[in-house]
C-alpha positions in Angstrom: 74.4 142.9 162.9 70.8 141.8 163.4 67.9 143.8 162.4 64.7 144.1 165.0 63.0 140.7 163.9 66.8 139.0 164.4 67.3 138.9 161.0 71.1 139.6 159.6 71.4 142.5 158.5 72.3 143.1 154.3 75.7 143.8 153.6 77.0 145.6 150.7 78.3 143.8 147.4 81.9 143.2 147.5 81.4 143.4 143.8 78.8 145.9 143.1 81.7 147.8 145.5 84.2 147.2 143.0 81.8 148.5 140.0 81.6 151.0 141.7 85.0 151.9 142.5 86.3 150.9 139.0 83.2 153.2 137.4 84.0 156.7 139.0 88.3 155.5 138.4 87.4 155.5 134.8 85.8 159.2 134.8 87.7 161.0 137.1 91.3 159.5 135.6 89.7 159.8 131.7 91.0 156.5 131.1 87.9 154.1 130.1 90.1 151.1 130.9 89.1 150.3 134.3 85.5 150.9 133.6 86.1 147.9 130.7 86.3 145.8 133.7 83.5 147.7 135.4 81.0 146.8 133.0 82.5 143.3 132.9 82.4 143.0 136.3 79.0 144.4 136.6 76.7 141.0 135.8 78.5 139.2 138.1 77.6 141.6 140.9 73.8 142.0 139.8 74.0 137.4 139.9 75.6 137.8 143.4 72.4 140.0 144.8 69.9 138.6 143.5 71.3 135.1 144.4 71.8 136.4 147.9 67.9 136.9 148.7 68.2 139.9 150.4 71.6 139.0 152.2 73.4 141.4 149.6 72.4 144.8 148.8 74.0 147.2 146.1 72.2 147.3 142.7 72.6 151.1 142.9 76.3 151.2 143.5 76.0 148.6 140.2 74.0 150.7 138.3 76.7 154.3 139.4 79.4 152.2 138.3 78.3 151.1 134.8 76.8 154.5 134.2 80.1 156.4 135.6 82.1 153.8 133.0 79.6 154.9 129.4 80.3 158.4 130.7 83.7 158.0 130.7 83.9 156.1 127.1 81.8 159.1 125.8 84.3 161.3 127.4 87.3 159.7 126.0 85.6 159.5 122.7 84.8 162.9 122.5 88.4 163.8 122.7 89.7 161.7 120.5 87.1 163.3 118.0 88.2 167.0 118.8 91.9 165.9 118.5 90.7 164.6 115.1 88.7 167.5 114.3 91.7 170.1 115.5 94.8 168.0 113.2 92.0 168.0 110.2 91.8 171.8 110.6 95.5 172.4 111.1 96.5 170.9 107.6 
């Protein structure tokens, strides 16, 4: 696709799509593992845009991912402290 001054259109971040992806996996299944690889993942994508020179776009879907990935570690780590708290309490 071409944009009105013939200029190709940015395309989305095959990796800031996988950020993404991996981010809201790690929430919704309460499992922080995939949102290890999020973060991980997640420099490489932000190198890839801003390498691109405005033939990438997707900082956001970056920034959703890695945020959606701390969520879910605070998450996980919450529960594992009220499991903690709730066998303390039961002895």
């Amino acid at each position: 696709m071409t944009d009105a001054a013939g200029r190709a259109a940015p395309q989305a971040s095959g990796r800031a799509l996988a950020v993404l992806i991996l981010g809201v996996a790690s929430l919704v299944s309460c499992i922080p593992i995939p949102g290890i690889f999020a973060i991980r993942l997640a420099p490489r994508a932000r190198r890839e845009i801003v390498e691109s020179r405005g033939a990438l776009v997707g900082a956001p879907l970056v920034r959703l991912g890695v945020a959606c990935s701390w969520a879910s570690f605070v998450f996980a780590a919450a529960v594992i402290g009220l499991i903690a708290v709730f066998l303390a309490l039961r002895h």
